[in-house]
C-alpha positions in Angstrom: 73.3 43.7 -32.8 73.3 42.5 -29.3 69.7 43.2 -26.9 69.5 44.0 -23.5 69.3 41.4 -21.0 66.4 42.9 -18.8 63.9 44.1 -21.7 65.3 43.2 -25.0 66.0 46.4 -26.4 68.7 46.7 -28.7 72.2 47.9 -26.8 74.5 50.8 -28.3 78.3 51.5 -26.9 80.6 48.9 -25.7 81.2 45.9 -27.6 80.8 44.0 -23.8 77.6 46.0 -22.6 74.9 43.9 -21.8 72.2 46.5 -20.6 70.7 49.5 -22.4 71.1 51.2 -19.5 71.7 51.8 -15.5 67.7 50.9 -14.7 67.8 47.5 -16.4 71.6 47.0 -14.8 69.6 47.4 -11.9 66.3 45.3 -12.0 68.3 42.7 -13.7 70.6 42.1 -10.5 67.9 43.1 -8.5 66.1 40.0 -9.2 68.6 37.8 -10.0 70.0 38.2 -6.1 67.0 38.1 -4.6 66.0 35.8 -2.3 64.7 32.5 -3.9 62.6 30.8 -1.9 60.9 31.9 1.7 63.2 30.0 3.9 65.9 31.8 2.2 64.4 34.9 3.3 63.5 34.2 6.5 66.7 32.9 7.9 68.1 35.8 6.2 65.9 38.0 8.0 66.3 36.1 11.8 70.2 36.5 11.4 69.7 40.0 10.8 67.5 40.8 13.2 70.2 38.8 16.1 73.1 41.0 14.4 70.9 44.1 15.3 70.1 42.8 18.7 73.8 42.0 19.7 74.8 45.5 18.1 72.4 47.4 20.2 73.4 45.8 23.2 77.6 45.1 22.5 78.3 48.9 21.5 81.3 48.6 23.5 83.2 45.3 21.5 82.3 43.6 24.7 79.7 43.4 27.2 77.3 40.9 29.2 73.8 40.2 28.7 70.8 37.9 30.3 69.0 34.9 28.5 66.0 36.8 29.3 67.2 40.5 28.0 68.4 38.4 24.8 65.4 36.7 24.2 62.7 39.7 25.2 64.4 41.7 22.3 63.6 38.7 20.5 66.7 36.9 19.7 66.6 32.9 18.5 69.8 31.3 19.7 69.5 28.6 16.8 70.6 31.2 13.9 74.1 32.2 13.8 76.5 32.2 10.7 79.7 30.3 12.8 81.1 28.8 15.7 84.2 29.5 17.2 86.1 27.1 20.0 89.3 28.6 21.6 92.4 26.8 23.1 90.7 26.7 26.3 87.7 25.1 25.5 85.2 28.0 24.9 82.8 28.1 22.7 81.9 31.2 21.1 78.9 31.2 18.8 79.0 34.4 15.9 76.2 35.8 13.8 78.8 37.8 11.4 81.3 39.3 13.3 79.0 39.5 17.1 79.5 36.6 18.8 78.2 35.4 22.5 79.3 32.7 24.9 77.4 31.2 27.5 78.6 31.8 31.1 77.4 30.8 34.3 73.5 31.7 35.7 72.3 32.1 31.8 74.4 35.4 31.5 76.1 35.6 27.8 79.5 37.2 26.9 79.1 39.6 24.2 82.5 40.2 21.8 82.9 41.8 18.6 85.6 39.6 16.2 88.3 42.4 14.4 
């Protein structure tokens, strides 16, 4: 007799079933992908919060931005997920698939990565 792997109960159906049923499936994943510690969870949550801000602002796929609009919406430029340097020497920084690059007078390229 197998048991469930969230509360133990015993299983009935597939030989390969390891939850009684969709609830346990659920907590069970639920906590094993959760966030482990609190610096998991809050660079988790500042990426997210700079995705939102560059996808309010870039609805286009491309636009330009200030420093100071970036940063009033509350963006941190030290969270982003990649950087990108092209053939010509720019340097796009991406948090998923929005990215910006620096230009001149602190504006910021917006792009959107296909």
């Amino acid at each position: 007799m197998r048991n469930c792997l969230e509360c133990n109960d015993k299983i009935l159906g597939r030989e390969d079933k390891k939850f009684c049923s969709d609830g346990c499936r659920n907590n069970y994943n639920n906590r094993m992908n959760k966030d482990s510690t609190n610096i998991m969870r809050n660079i988790n949550n500042k990426l997210r919060k700079n995705y939102r801000i560059l996808s309010e602002i870039n609805v286009e796929g491309k636009a330009k931005a200030t420093k100071a609009k970036l940063l009033s919406k509350g963006f941190s430029f030290e969270y982003f997920t990649n950087i990108l340097t092209t053939k010509t020497g720019n340097t796009y920084y991406f948090v998923y698939d929005q990215g910006y690059m620096l230009l001149d007078n602190d504006f910021y390229m917006l792009v959107k990565k296909d």
